[in-house]
N, C-alpha and C positions, 0 to 999 in steps of 0.2 A: 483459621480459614473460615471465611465467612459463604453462606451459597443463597445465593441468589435466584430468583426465578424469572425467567427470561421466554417471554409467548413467542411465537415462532411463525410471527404471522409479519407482512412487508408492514407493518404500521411500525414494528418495533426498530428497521433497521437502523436509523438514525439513534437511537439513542443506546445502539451497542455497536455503532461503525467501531467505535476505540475503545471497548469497554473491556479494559484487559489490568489486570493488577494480582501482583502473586500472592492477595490477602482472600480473592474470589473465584468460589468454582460457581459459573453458572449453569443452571438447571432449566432445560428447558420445557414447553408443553403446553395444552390450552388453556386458559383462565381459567376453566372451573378447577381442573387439575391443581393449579398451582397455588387457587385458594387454601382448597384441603392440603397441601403439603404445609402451606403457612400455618393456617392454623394447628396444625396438629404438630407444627414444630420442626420439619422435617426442613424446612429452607429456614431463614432469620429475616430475608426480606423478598419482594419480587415487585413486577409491576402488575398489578391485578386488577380486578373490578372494583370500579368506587362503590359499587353498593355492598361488598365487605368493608368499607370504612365506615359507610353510613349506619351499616348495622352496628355493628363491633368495633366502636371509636376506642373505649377501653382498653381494646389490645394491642394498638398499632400508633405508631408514631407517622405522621405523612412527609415523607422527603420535600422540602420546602421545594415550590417554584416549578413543581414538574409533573407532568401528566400526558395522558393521551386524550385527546378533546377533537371536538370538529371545527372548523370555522363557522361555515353555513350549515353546507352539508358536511359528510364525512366519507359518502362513498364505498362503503365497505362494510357497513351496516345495512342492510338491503329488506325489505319485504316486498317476495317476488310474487306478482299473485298472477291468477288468468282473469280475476275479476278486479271493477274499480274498488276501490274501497272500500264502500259503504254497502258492497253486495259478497263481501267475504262471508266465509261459513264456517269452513273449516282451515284452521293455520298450524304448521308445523315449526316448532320452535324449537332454534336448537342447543343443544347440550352445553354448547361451548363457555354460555357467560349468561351469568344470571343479570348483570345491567343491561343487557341489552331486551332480554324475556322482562325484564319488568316495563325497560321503554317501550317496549310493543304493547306490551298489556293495558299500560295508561292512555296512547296516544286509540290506542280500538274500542275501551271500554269508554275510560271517562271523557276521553276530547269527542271521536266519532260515535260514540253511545251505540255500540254494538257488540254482539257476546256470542264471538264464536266459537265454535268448538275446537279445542285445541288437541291434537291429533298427535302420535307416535311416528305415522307411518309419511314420509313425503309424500308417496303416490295414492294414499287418498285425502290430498290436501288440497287446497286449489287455491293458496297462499305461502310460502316458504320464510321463514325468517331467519335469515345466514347473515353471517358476521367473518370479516376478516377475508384470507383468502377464498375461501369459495364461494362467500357474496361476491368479488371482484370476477372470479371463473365464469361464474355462471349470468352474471348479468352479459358475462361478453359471449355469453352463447345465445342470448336473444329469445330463450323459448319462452320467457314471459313478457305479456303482452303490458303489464304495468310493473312502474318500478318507484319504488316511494325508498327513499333517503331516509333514514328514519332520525336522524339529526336537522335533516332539514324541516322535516314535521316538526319538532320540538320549536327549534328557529322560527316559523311561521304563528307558532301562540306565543311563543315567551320571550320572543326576540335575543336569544342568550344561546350562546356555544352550550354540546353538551357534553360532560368529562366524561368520558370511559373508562378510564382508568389511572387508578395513583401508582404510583412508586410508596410500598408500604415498610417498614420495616416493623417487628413484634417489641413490644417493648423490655422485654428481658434479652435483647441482643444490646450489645455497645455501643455506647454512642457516637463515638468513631466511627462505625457503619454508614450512618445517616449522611454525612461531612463528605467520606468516600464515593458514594454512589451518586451526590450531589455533583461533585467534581466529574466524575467518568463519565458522567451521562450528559454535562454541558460540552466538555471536551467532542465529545462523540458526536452530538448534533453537531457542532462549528464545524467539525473536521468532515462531515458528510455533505452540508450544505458548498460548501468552501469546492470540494469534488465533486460534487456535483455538476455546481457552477463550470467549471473546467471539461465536464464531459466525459470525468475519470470513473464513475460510476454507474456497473449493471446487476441488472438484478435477474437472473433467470426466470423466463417467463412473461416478462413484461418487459414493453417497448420504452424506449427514453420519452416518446411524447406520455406515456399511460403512464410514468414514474412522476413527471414533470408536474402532468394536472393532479395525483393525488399529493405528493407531498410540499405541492404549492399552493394549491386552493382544496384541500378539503381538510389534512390531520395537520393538529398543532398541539404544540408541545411544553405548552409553557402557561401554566396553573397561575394565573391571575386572578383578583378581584372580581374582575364579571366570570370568569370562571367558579369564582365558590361562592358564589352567591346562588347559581345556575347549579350546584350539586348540591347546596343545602337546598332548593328549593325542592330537587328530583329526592330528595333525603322524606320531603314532608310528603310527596304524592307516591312515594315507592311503597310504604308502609300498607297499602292497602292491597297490595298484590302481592306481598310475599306471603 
């Protein structure tokens, strides 16, 4: 039995619509969570943060062809502030994933050459940086007055999608593994998009047009060449923030 780690955020549904086989128990939780579970051995593979690959290439084999990446933007990676950009001070970053805390840190430090102070508390923040569902929650509550994509900042210097996440497996797991999770997780995109397309699919909490515009123009799935070119590049500019 192999276990798997499985985020539990709508970015992942497509690639666990059919992800079902009696060789895997999936494990769910947030990406930092499910780092430390990999490393420390307790899963064999999951989909997690590309900047655990970029660190710790040694450990990890990367499921060929598959990832969580943006197009332009990605929608769900959010930095919610009350101020423009360039007049932030203080930002609250959150726990959830360390790719995402580093793309913020690069795109405020070294692109807008600003150094604010990174903060515990949301309410003495006057920036937010949320990822996944509650980036999507809270953008659609309006209470901030700016809203930067934090993919699409990337987009606008580099011109290149940005990965968020690989499908990793440890390499003292089987290699069988890798084959397995390859297969389940193309099956599962086709067979979501396919229902999609048909109008067979809902997702609690969010409307068919807000399912439409994210998993048609913003998250994509499929770890290409301009894709690893665009993570080894975030591989060379991450190192200075961790």
């Amino acid at each position: 039995m192999f276990k798997v780690g499985k985020v539990s955020y709508l970015n992942t549904v497509p690639l666990f619509y059919h992800f079902e086989d009696p060789m895997i128990e999936l494990v769910e939780g947030e990406p930092s969570y499910l780092v430390s579970l990999l490393r420390d051995g307790k899963i064999h593979a999951g989909i997690v943060s590309s900047v655990e690959y970029l660190f710790n290439r040694s450990q990890y084999r990367v499921v060929p062809g598959l990832c969580i990446a943006s197009k332009q933007k990605v929608c769900s990676v959010l930095l919610l502030s009350k101020r423009p950009m360039l007049e932030i001070k203080r930002v609250y970053l959150t726990p959830a994933s360390l790719t995402s805390k580093l793309l913020c840190k690069h795109l405020l430090e070294d692109v807008y050459k600003i150094k604010p102070e990174y903060v515990e508390s949301r309410e003495s923040a006057d920036a937010l940086l949320l990822i996944g569902d509650d980036a999507l929650y809270e953008k659609r509550l309006g209470r901030f007055e700016y809203v930067y994509d934090l993919a699409e900042e990337w987009h606008k210097i580099y011109s290149l999608p940005f990965v968020f996440a690989l499908f990793l497996v440890r390499k003292d797991a089987d290699l069988s593994l890798d084959r397995l999770i390859e297969e389940l997780a193309l099956k599962s995109i086709k067979a979501f998009y396919e229902d999609f397309a048909q109008g067979r699919v809902e997702v609690e909490g969010f409307s068919r047009d807000e399912l439409k515009d994210y998993f048609y123009h913003c998250v994509d799935y499929f770890l290409d060449e301009e894709k690893e070119r665009s993570l080894e590049l975030f591989g060379s500019l991450a190192h200075n923030h961790s």
